[in-house]
mmCIF file of the C-alpha atoms, coordinates in Angstrom:
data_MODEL
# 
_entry.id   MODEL 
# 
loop_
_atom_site.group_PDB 
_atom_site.id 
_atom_site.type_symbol 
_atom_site.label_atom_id 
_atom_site.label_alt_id 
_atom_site.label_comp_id 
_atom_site.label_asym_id 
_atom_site.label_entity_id 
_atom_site.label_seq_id 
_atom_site.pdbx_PDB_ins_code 
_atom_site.Cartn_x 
_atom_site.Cartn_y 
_atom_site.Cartn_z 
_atom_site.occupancy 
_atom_site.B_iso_or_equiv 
_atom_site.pdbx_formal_charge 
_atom_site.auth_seq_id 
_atom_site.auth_comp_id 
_atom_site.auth_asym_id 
_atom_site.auth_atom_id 
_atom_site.pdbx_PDB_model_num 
ATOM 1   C CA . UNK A 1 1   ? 81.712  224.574 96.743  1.00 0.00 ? 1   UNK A CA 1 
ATOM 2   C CA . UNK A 1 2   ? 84.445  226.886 98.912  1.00 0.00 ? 2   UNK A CA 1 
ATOM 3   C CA . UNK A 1 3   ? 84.270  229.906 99.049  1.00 0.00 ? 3   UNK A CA 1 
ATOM 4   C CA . UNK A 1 4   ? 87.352  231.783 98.560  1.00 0.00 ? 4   UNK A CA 1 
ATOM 5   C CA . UNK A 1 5   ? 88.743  233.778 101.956 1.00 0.00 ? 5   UNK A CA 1 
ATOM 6   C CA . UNK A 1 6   ? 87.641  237.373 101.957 1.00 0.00 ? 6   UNK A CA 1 
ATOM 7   C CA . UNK A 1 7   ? 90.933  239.536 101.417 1.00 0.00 ? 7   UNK A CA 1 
ATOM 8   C CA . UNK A 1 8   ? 92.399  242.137 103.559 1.00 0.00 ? 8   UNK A CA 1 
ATOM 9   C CA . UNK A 1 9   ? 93.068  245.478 102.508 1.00 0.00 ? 9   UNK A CA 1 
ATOM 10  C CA . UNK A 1 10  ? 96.465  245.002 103.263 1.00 0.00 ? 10  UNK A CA 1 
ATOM 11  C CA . UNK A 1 11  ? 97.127  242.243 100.426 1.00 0.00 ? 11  UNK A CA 1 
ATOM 12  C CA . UNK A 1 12  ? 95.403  244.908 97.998  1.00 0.00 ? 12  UNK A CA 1 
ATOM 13  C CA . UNK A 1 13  ? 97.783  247.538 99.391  1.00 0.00 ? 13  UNK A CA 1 
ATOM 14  C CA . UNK A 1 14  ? 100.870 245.207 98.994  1.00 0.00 ? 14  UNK A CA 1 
ATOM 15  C CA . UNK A 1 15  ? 100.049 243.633 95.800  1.00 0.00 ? 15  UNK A CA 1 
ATOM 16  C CA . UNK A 1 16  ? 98.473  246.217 94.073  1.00 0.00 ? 16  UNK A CA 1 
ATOM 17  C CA . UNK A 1 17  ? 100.291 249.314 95.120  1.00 0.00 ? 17  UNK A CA 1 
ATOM 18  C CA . UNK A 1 18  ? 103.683 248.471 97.070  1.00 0.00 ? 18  UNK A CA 1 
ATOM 19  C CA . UNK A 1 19  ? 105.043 245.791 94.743  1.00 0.00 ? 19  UNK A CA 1 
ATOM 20  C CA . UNK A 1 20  ? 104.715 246.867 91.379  1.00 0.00 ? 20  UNK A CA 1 
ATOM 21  C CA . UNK A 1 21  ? 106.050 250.448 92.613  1.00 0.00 ? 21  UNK A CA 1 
ATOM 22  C CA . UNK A 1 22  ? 109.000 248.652 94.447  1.00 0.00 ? 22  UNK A CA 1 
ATOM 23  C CA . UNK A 1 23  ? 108.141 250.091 97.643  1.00 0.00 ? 23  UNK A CA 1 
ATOM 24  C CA . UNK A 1 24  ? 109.361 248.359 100.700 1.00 0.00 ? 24  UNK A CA 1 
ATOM 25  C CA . UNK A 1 25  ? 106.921 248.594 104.127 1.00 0.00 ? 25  UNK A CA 1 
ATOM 26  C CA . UNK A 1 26  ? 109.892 250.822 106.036 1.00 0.00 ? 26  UNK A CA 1 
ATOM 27  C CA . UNK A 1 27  ? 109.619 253.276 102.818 1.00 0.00 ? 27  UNK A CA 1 
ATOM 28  C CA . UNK A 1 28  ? 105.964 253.549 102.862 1.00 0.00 ? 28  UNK A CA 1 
ATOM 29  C CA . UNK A 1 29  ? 106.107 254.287 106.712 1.00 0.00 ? 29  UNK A CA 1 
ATOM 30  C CA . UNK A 1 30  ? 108.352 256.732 106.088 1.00 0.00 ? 30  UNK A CA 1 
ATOM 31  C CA . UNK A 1 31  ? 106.825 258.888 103.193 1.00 0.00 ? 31  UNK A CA 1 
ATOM 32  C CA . UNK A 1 32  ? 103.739 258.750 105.078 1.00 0.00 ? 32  UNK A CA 1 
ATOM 33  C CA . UNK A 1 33  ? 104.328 259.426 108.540 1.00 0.00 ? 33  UNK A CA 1 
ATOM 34  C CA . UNK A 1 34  ? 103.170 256.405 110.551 1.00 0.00 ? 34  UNK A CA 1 
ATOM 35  C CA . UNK A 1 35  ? 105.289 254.082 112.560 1.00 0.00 ? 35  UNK A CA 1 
ATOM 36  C CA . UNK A 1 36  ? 106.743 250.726 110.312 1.00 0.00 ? 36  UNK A CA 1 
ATOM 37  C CA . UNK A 1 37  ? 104.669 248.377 112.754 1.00 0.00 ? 37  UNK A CA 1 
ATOM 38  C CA . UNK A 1 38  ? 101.322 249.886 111.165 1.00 0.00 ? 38  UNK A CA 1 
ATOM 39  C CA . UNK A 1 39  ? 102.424 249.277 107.834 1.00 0.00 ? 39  UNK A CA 1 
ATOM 40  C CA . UNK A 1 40  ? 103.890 245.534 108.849 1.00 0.00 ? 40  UNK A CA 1 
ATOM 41  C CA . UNK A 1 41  ? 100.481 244.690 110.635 1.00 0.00 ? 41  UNK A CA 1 
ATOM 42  C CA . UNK A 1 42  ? 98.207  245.916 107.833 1.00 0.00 ? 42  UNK A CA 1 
ATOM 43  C CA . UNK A 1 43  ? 100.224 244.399 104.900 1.00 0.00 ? 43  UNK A CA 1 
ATOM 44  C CA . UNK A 1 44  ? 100.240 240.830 107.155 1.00 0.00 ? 44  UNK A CA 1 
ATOM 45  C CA . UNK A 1 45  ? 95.981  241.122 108.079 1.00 0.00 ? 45  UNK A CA 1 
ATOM 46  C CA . UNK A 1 46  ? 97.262  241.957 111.382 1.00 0.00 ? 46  UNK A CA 1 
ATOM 47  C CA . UNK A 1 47  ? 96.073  245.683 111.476 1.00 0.00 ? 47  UNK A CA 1 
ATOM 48  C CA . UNK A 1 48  ? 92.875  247.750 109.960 1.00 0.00 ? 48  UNK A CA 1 
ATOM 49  C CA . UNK A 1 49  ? 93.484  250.528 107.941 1.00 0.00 ? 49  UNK A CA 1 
ATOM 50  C CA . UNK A 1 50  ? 91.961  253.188 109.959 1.00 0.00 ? 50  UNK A CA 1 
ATOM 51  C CA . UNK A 1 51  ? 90.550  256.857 108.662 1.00 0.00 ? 51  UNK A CA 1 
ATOM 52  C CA . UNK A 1 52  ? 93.740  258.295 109.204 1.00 0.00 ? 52  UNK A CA 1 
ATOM 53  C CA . UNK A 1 53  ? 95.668  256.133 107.605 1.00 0.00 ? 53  UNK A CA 1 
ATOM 54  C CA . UNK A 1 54  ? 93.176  255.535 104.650 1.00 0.00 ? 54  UNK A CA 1 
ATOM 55  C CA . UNK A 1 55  ? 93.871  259.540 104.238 1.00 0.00 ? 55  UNK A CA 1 
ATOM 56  C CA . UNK A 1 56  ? 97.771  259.290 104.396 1.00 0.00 ? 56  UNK A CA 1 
ATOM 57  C CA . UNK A 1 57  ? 97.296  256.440 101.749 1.00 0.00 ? 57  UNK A CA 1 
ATOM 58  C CA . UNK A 1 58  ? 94.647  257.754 99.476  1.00 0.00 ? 58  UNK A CA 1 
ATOM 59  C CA . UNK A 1 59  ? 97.068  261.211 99.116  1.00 0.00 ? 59  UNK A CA 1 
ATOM 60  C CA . UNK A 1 60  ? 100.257 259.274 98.771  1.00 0.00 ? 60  UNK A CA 1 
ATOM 61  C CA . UNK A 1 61  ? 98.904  257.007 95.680  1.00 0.00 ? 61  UNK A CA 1 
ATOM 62  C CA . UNK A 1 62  ? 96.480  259.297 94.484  1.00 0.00 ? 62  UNK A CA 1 
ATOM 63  C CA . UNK A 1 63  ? 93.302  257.861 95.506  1.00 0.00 ? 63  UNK A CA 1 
ATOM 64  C CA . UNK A 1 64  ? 90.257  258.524 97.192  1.00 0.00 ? 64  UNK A CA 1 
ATOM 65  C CA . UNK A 1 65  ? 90.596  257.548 101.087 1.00 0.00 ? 65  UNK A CA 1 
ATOM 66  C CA . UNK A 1 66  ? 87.122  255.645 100.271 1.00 0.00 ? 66  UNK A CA 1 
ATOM 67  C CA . UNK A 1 67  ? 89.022  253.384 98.276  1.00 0.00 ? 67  UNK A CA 1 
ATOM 68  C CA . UNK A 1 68  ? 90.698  252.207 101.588 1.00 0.00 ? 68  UNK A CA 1 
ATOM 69  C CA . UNK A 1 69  ? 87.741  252.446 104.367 1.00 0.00 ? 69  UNK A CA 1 
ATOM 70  C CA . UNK A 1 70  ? 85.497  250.608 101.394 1.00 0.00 ? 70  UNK A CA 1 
ATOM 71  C CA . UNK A 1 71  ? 88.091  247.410 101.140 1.00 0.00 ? 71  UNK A CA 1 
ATOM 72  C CA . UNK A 1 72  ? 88.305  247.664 105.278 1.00 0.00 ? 72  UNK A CA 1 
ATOM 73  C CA . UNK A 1 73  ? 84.608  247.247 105.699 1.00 0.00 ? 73  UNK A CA 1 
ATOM 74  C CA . UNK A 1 74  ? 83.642  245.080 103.089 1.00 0.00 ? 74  UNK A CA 1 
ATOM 75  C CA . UNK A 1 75  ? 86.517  242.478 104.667 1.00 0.00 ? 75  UNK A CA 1 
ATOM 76  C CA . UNK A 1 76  ? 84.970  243.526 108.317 1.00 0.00 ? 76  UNK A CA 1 
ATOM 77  C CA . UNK A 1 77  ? 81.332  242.307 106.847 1.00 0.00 ? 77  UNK A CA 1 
ATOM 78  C CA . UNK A 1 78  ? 82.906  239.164 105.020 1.00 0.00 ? 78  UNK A CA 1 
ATOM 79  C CA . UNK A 1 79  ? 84.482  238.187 108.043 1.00 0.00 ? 79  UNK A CA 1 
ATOM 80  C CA . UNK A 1 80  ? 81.492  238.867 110.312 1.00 0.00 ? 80  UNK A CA 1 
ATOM 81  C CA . UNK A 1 81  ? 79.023  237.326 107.934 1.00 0.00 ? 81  UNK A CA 1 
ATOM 82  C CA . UNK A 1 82  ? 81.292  233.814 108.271 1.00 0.00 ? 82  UNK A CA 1 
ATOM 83  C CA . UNK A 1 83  ? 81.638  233.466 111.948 1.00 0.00 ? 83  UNK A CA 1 
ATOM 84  C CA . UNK A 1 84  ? 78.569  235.534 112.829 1.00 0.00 ? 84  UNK A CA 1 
ATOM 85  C CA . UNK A 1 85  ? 76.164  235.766 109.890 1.00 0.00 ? 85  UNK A CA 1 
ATOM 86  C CA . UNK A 1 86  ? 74.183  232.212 110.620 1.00 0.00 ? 86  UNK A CA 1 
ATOM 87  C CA . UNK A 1 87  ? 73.873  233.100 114.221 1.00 0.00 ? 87  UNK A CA 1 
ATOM 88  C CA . UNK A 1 88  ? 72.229  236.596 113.702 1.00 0.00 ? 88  UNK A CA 1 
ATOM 89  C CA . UNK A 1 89  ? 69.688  234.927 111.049 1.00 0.00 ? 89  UNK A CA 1 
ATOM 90  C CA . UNK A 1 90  ? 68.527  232.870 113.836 1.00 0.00 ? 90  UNK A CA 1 
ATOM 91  C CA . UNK A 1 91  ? 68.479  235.580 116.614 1.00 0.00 ? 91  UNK A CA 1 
ATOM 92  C CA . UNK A 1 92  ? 67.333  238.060 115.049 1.00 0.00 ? 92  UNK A CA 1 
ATOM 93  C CA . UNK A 1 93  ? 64.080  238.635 113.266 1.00 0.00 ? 93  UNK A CA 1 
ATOM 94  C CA . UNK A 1 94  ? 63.085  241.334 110.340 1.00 0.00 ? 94  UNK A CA 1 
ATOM 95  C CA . UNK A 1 95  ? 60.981  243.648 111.857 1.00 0.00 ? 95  UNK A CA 1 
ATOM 96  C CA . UNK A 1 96  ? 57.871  242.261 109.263 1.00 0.00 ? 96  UNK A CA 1 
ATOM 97  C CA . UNK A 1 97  ? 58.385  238.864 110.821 1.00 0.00 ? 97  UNK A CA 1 
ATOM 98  C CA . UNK A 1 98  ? 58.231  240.264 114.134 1.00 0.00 ? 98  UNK A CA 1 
ATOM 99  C CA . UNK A 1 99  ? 54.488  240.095 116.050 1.00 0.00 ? 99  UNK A CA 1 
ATOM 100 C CA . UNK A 1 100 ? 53.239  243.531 116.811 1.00 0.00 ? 100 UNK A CA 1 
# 
């Protein structure tokens, strides 16, 4: 069975918020005060949203900046769990497993 691909905060932000409000990436940039490249990389999975801009974003829609670090790092751990997650099981031992 696949697994579906873990999804970046920028689809949420660009499905969720900037489409159904009509808002184009240049306008968003603008009424938030960051450069149109940050919005561009984060809506394409090119860019994570960082603590400042999960504040600009979280007071621009109305929502807690959580919201935005909480989709960043659960997409971080998705994507580290499927290149790196089998690896570490092997490496790394839970300390009850380890001999004293």
């Amino acid at each position: 069975m696949r697994t579906l691909p873990p999804v970046h905060p920028g689809e949420v932000l660009r499905e969720g918020f900037m489409k159904p409000l009509g808002l184009s990436q240049y306008r968003l940039a603008k009424d938030i005060g960051v450069p149109a490249l940050r919005i561009s990389q984060i809506v394409r999975g090119q860019r994570a949203i960082t603590a400042d801009t999960a504040l600009r974003l979280a007071r621009y829609f109305g929502t807690s900046p959580d919201v935005w670090l909480r989709l960043q790092v659960t997409y971080d751990l998705e994507v580290a769990q499927r290149q790196i997650g089998r690896r570490i099981a092997r490496e790394v031992r839970a300390l009850h497993q380890t001999p004293a």
